[in-house]
N, C-alpha and C positions, 0 to 999 in steps of 0.2 A: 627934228631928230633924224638922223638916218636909219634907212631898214635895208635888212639884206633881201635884195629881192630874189634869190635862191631857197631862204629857211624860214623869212619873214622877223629874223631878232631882229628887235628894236633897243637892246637895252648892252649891249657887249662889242665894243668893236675892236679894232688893233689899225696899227701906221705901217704902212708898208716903208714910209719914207724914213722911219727910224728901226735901221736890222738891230735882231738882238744881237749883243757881243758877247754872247754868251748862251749860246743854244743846247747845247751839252747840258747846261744845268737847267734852264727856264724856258723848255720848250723852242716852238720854232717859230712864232709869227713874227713879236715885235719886241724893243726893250720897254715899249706905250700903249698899253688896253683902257681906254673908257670904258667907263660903266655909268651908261644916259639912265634920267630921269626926265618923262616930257622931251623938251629942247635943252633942255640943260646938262653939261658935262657934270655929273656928280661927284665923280669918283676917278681920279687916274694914279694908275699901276703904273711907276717909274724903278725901270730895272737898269740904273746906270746912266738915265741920261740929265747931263747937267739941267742948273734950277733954271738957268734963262730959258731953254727949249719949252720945259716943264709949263713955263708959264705964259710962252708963244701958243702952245697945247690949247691949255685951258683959254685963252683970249679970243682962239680962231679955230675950234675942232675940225669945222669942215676942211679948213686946209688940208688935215693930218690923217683924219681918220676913213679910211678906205677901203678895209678890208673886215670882213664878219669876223668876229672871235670864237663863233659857235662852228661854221663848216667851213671857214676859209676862203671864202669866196671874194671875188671884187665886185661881184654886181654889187655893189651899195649907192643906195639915191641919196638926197638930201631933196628934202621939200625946197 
C-alpha cells in the first residue's frame, strides 16, 4: 500500500499523471483518487477519464498513484 511520508495517510491517494479537466468544479489534484484498503485498490473516483485508463488504474496503482489526497504531497512510498 502506499503512505504519504509527510501526513502518514495510508488510505487516499490521487495521479498526478491523470490532470483533472475540470478543476473549477472538482477541485485541483486529479480526475483519479483511490481509496486503499491493506494492498488493495478499493475504491477509485473517476472524474472523466475513459474505462481503458480506469482499468490500467486498477491492474497497476503503483504506476498512477503518486500523490497524498489528504496534504498534497509527493513524498509517497510503495513497499
Amino acid at each position: 500500500m502506499p503512505k504519504c511520508q509527510r501526513c502518514g495517510n495510508e488510505i487516499s491517494f490521487a495521479s498526478s499523471r491523470v490532470p483533472n479537466i475540470t478543476p473549477w468544479a472538482n477541485g485541483v489534484l486529479s480526475a483519479l483518487t483511490g481509496q486503499f484498503e491493506g494492498e488493495e485498490l478499493s475504491y477509485l473516483e473517476n472524474l472523466g477519464v475513459h474505462n481503458q485508463l480506469s482499468q490500467r488504474v486498477f491492474e497497476n496503482p503503483r504506476q498512477y498513484f503518486d500523490t497524498c489526497a489528504i496534504c498534497g504531497s509527493t513524498k509517497v512510498i510503495w513497499p
